[in-house]
C-alpha positions in Angstrom: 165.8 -10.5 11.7 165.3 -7.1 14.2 168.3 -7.9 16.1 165.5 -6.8 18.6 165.2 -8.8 22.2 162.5 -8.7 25.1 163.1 -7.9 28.6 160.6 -7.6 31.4 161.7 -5.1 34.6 159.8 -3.9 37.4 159.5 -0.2 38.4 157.3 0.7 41.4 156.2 -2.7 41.7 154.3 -2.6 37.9 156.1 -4.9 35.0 157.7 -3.1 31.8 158.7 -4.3 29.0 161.8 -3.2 27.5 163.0 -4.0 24.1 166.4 -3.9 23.3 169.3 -3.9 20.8 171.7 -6.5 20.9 174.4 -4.1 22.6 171.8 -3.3 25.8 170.4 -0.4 24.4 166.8 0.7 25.0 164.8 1.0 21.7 161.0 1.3 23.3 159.4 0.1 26.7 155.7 -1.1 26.9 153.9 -0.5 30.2 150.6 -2.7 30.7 148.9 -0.9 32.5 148.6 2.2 30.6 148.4 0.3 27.4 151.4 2.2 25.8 154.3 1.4 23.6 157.1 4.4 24.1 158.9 4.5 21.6 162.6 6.0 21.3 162.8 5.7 17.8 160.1 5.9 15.3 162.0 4.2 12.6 162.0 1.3 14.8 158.2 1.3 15.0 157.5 -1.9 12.8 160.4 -4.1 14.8 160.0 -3.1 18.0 155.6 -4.2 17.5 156.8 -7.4 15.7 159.0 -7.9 18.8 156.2 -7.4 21.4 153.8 -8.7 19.5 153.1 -12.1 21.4 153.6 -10.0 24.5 150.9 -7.2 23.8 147.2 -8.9 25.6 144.9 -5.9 23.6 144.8 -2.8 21.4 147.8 -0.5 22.6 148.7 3.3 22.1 151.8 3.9 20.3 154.4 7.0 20.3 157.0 8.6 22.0 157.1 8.6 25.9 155.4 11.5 27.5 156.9 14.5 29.0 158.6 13.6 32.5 157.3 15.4 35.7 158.8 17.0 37.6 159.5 14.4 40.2 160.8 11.8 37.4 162.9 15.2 36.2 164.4 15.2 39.7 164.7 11.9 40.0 167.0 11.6 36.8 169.2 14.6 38.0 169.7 13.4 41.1 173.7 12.0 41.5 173.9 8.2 42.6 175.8 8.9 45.6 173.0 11.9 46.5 170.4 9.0 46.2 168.6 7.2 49.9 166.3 5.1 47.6 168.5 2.3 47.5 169.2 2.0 51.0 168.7 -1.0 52.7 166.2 -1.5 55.6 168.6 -0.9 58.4 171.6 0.0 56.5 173.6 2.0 58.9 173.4 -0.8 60.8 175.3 -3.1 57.8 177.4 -1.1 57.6 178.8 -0.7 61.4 178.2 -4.2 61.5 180.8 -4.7 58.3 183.3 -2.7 60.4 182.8 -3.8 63.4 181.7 -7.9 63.9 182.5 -7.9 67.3 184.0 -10.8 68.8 183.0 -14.2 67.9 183.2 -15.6 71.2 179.8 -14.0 72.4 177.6 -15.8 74.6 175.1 -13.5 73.7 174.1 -12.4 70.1 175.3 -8.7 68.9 172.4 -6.9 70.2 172.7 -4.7 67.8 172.1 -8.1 65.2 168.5 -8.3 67.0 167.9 -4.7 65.8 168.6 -4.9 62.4 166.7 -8.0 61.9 163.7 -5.5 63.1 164.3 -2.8 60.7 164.5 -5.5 58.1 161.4 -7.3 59.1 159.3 -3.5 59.1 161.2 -2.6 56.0 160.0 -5.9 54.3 156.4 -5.2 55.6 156.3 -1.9 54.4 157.8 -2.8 51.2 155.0 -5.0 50.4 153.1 -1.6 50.0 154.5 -0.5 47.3 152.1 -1.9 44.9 149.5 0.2 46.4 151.2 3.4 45.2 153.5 3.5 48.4 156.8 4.3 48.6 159.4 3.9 51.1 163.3 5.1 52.1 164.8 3.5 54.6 167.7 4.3 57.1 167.3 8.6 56.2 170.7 9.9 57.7 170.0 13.2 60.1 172.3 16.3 60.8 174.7 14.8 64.2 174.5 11.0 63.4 170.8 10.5 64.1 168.7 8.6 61.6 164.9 8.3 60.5 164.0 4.3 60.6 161.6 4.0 57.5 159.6 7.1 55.4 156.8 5.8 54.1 154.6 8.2 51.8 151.4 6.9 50.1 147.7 7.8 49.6 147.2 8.2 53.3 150.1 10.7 53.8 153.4 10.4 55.0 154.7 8.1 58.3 157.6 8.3 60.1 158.4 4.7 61.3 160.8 4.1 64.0 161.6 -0.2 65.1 161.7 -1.5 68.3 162.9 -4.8 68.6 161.4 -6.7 71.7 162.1 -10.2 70.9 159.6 -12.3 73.0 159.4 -9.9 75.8 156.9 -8.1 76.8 156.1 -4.2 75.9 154.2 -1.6 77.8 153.2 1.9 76.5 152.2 4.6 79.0 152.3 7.7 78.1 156.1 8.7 76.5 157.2 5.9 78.4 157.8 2.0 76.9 158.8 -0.7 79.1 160.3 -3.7 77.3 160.3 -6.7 79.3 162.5 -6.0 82.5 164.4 -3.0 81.3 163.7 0.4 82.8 161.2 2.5 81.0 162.1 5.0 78.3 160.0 7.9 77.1 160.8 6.6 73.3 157.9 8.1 71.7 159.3 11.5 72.6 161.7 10.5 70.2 159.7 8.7 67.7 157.6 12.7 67.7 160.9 14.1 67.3 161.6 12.0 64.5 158.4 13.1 62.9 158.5 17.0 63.2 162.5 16.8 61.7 160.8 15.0 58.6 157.5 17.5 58.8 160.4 20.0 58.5 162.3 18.9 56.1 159.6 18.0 53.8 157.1 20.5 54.5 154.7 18.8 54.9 153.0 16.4 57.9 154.3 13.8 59.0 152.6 11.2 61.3 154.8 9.6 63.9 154.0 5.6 64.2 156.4 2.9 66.4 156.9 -0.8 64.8 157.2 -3.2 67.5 158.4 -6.2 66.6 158.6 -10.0 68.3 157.0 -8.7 71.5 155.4 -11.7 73.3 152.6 -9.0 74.1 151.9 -5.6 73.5 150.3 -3.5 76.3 148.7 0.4 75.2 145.9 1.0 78.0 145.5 4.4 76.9 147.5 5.0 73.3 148.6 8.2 72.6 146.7 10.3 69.9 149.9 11.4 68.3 151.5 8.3 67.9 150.7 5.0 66.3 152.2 2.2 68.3 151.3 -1.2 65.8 153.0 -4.9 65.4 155.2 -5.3 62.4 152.6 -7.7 61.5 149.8 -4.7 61.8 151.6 -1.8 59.4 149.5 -3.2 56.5 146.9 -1.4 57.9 148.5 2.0 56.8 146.9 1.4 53.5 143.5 1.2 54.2 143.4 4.4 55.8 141.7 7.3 53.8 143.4 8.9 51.0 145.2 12.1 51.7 147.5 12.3 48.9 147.2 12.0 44.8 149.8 9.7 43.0 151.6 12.7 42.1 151.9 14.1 45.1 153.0 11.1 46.7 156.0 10.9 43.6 157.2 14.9 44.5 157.6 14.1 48.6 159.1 10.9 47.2 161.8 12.3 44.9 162.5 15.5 47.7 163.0 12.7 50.3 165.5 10.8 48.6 167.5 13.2 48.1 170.0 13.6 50.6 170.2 17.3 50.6 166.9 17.6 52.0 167.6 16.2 55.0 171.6 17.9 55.5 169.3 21.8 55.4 167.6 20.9 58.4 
């Protein structure tokens, strides 16, 4: 007996699997998709192909795993608590939710309740890309409390996404301004374009400005502005089929500088 055990895990939306001692260890990974074994340990070679072996669906490359780039070099130097990947679609609102309910004799829901489950809805839509070789952050923390939505970066380039929740009501876009339902207008895609040049700053690179509405009854653009994407939850999909800008690579380096949270406390 190897002592050797099997376990599938999902990174970037692709399965691995990882074979491991009995203590947790990692003794080899095989990705699918590039056909490779990694191997940690060569004397482990025979084992760890006897362990995969009703696993493996076709002739496989074998050896060591290849030299990190430099993104996946960041990536493992960057400190947990330095790391926005594993935020949550709206987390700063989870969290000022956790400290602050409210009182739970509203006759109204929290508004702010309505707003997160928008940013969770775009968040889960925008998730969905990742298997097209996009990646997301969500909730990006700004200099004097202000905070980027979603980040999405893939093939096409890179998107600033800011939610607006509407909730059966009615939504009209002219010019900066947005009317939702009765309220009084707002120009928010002044600050949807502001959102977009702190990121194009940060980053280096450009960043397209794009607002996520979400539960509007109807959505009204007459004349929709060039520098701003105004789409349904329902509609941000269609950020993949537009052409490729970026290479996979390309798309991992923005990835690993966004996550980091220094990037965004030099602005």
């Amino acid at each position: 007996m190897s002592g050797l055990r099997v376990v599938p895990a999902w990174r970037h939306g692709q399965e691995r699997l990882y074979v491991c001692l009995t203590d947790g260890r990692n003794v080899a990974w095989y990705d699918r998709e590039a056909a490779r074994v990694n191997l940690l340990s060569e004397d482990r070679r025979a084992d760890v192909l006897h362990a995969l072996g009703p696993f493996l669906t076709g002739p496989v490359t074998v050896g060591p795993p290849p030299v990190p780039t430099p993104a996946e070099l960041a990536r493992l130097t960057l400190h947990p608590d330095d790391d926005l990947a594993p935020n949550r679609p709206g987390e700063a609102l989870v969290i000022a939710l956790d400290r602050d309910p409210g009182p739970a004799h509203r006759l109204r829901p929290d508004p702010r309740r309505r707003r997160l489950a928008a940013e969770q809805a775009v968040g889960t839509a925008l998730d969905r890309l990742e298997s097209g070789g996009w990646r997301t952050l969500h909730s990006v923390p700004l200099p004097g409390g202000d905070r980027i939505h979603h980040l999405v970066i893939g093939p096409a380039g890179l998107f600033c996404v800011r939610t607006l929740s509407a909730h059966r009501q009615r939504v009209r876009v002219d010019g900066p301004m947005v009317v939702v339902g009765r309220r009084e207008p707002r120009p928010l895609l002044r600050r949807v374009r502001a959102d977009a040049d702190r990121a194009s700053h940060a980053l280096t690179a450009e960043v397209r400005a794009v607002l996520a509405v979400v539960g509007a009854a109807a959505l009204d653009a007459p004349a929709p502005p060039r520098d701003v994407r105004v789409l349904r939850d329902t509609d941000l999909a269609g950020l993949a089929r537009l052409g490729g800008v970026l290479k996979p690579a390309d798309v991992e380096a923005l990835h690993a500088m966004a996550r980091d949270r220094h990037t965004w406390l030099r602005m």
